[in-house]
C-alpha positions, 0 to 999 in steps of 0.5 A: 487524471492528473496528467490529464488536468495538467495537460488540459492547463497547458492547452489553455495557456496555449501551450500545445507541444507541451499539452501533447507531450505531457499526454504522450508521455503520460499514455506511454507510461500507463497505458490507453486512458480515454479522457488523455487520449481525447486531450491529445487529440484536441492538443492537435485540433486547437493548431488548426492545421491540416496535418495537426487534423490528419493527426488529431485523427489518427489519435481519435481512431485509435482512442475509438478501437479501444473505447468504441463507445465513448462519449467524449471520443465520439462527439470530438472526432465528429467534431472534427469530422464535421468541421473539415473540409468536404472537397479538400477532406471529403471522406473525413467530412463524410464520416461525421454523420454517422458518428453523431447517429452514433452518439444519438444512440448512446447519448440522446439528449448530451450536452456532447451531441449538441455540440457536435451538432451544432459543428455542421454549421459553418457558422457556428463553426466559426462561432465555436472558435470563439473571439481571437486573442487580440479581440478579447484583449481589446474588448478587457482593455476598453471595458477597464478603462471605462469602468475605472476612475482613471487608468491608473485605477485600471491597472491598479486593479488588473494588477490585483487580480492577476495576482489571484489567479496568476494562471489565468491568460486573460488577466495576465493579458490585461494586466500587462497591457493596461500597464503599458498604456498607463505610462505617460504620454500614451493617453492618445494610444488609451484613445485610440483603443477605445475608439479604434472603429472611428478613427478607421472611419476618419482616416478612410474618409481622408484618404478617399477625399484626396484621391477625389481630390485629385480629379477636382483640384487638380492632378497632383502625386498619386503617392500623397493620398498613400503617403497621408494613408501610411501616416494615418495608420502609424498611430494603429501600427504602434498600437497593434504592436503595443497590444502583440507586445502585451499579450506575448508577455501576459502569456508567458506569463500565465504558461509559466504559472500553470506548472503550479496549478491548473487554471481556472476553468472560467475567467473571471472577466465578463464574456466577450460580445459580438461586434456591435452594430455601430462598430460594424456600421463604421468599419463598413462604411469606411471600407465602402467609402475608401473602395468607392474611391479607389474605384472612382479613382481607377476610372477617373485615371483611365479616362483622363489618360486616355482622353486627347484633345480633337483638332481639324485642320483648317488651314487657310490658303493666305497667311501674313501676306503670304499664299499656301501651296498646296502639296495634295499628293502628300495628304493623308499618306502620314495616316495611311501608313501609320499602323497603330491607327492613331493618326487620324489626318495629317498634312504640310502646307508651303507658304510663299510670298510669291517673290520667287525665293521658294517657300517662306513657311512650312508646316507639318501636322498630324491629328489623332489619339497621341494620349500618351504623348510626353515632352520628349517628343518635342525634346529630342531635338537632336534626332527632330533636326536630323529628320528635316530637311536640309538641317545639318545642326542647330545654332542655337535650341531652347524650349518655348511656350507651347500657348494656349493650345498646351502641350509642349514646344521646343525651337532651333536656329539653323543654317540651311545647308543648300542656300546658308539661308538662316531659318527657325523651327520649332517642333511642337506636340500635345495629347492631340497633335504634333507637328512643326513650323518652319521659316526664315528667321535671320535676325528675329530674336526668340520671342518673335520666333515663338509667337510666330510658331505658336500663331501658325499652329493655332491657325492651321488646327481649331479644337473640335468637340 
């Protein structure tokens, strides 16, 4: 019995491999003992682990062969029946109604069959683990540092009751966290433990107003609402490596001390209650808010993406002076042709003087869904200039002002190869359109030359809704 209660010590420090090795060896040398075999079995049930359950079993079978009648045995492996997995363990899950028919034979008003009872209940499942390690060392740390008169009182008396049970886990814990957090400079982290739900609520509150921030204000970065988020949790991220850091260290603690005793049954520190509602209500709503605004954020991209502005072509048949020629059999043919579908329509118009010297002005334009258009459309000018006609190389290349219809704009002086006659082109685009305008330009400097292009492109095309 010894072993046993040593064993069960070890469990509860979270020592396991130690707990199944002191029962083992225990078992070796004198021999099956029911309440040591029910130990080990539940050495290997606390892993939560498949293959620690496999093991759990077989033990729990064996302990049965021997002691077919055993309460204790009886309820821990319909506990561990009851609890496993019906599709993933379906004929361990299957054998649990039978065990608790079992017990209600031997035992009918047990605390050992209430228990596993209440074992077919995932709920209850999920309430018999209990509270996790780092939620009872937060609610310890928040309820001494309310209580107390300072945090130094906190650790102060934390201290003194770890030094009366030093095999209590839950103690040493606090102990060793409350003395970390009693160190100068860490009144924000005392804080922040203390208000944790809050500040998960402001920060998800910041966040979600700069992602819709984006879409009010206008465009910016999407990597500034993530980089505010990554700052806002360094305060968290020190925190839970503090708690980790503590709790590690408060548990070595108590293991070591258990080899002198078996700890308490019972902590002396108050019970751990559930979430409360206001906890629940603020990290909720955080989470709903910071969802909201991904979610906000996604659709609002996606339209804005693959949103572009509409044009018809309105080209009208005199211009500066100049008449328009047109070339019917050449429109349209740019749509047909393009398998995408993303030209709606797409036209040139000559513009001559009517003094016999050829054209004087072109323009080339296409309309559609170009969404996805970017600068280098218009920046390539090396390959833009090789696809004219009559172009050879470029004298001169500059970017210009695209003018109130947006988008992108880029010049070039050339010398036309067939008749040295000095002209400027400049190519444009936008999310709408694209196209370029051409003309003579032996003397014009490169105001003129924009305002020309930017002049021709808003007279041929007129935004529609």
């Amino acid at each position: 019995m010894s072993a046993c209660a040593h064993a069960a010590a070890l469990i509860a420090a979270g020592r396991y491999a130690e707990a199944r090795k002191t029962a083992e060896t225990a078992l070796e040398t004198d021999g099956p003992e029911p309440h040591l075999l029910l130990v080990l079995a539940r050495a290997h049930m606390v892993e939560d682990e498949d293959d620690h359950d496999d093991d759990a079993e077989r033990v729990f079978r064996r302990a049965l062969d021997t002691f077919p009648d055993h309460v204790d045995l009886l309820a821990g492996y319909a506990e561990l029946c009851l609890r496993s997995d019906a599709l993933d363990r379906p004929g361990r899950h299957a054998r649990g109604p039978a065990l608790l028919e079992r017990l209600r034979e031997l035992a009918p008003d047990s605390p050992q069959l209430r228990r596993a009872a209440a074992s077919t209940s995932v709920l209850a499942t999920a309430a018999g683990k209990g509270p996790s390690a780092a939620r009872v060392q937060r609610h310890d740390v928040v309820h001494a540092l309310t209580t107390a008169a300072s945090p130094e009182a906190a650790e102060k008396e934390a201290r003194q009751q770890a030094a009366l049970a030093p095999s209590d886990r839950r103690l040493a814990v606090l102990d060793a966290t409350l003395t970390a957090l009693a160190r100068p400079g860490r009144a924000p982290l005392r804080l922040l433990v203390r208000r944790t739900p809050e500040y998960l609520f402001v920060a998800s509150l910041a966040v979600a107003a700069l992602l819709l921030a984006r879409h009010l204000l206008g465009p910016f970065p999407f990597w500034i609402p993530w980089a505010v988020g990554l700052l806002l949790d360094l305060p968290l991220l020190t925190l839970r490596l503090l708690l980790r850091g503590a709790r590690a260290r408060g548990g070595e603690r108590a293991s070591g001390a258990v080899d002198a005793g078996p700890a308490p049954a019972e902590s002396s520190l108050s019970a751990v209650p559930r979430y409360a509602r206001r906890e629940l209500a603020l990290i909720g709503a955080g989470a709903a808010v910071t969802l909201g605004a991904l979610v906000t954020t996604v659709v609002l991209t996606h339209a804005e993406y693959s949103a572009y502005p509409r044009y018809e072509a309105v080209a009208p048949y005199s211009f500066r002076g100049m008449t328009r020629m047109d070339m019917g059999e050449g429109l349209g043919a740019a749509a047909a042709s393009d398998p995408g579908g993303r030209i709606e329509a797409a036209f040139t118009h000559y513009y001559t003087g009517g003094a016999g010297d050829g054209s004087e002005l072109t323009v080339t334009a296409s309309i559609g869904d170009f969404h996805d258009a970017t600068a280098a459309l218009v920046r390539d000018s090396h390959t833009l200039l090789s696809e004219t006609p009559g172009v050879t190389s470029a004298d001169d290349t500059w970017t210009a002002d695209a003018g109130a219809y947006g988008g992108w704009m880029q010049c070039s002086r050339y010398v036309e190869d067939l008749t040295g006659t000095p002209k400027a082109v400049c190519f444009w685009a936008d999310r709408g359109s694209m196209g370029s305008v051409t003309f003579k330009a032996s003397d014009m400097p490169h105001a003129d030359i924009e305002q020309l292009a930017r002049m021709t492109r808003q007279t041929v095309l007129r935004p529609s809704s």
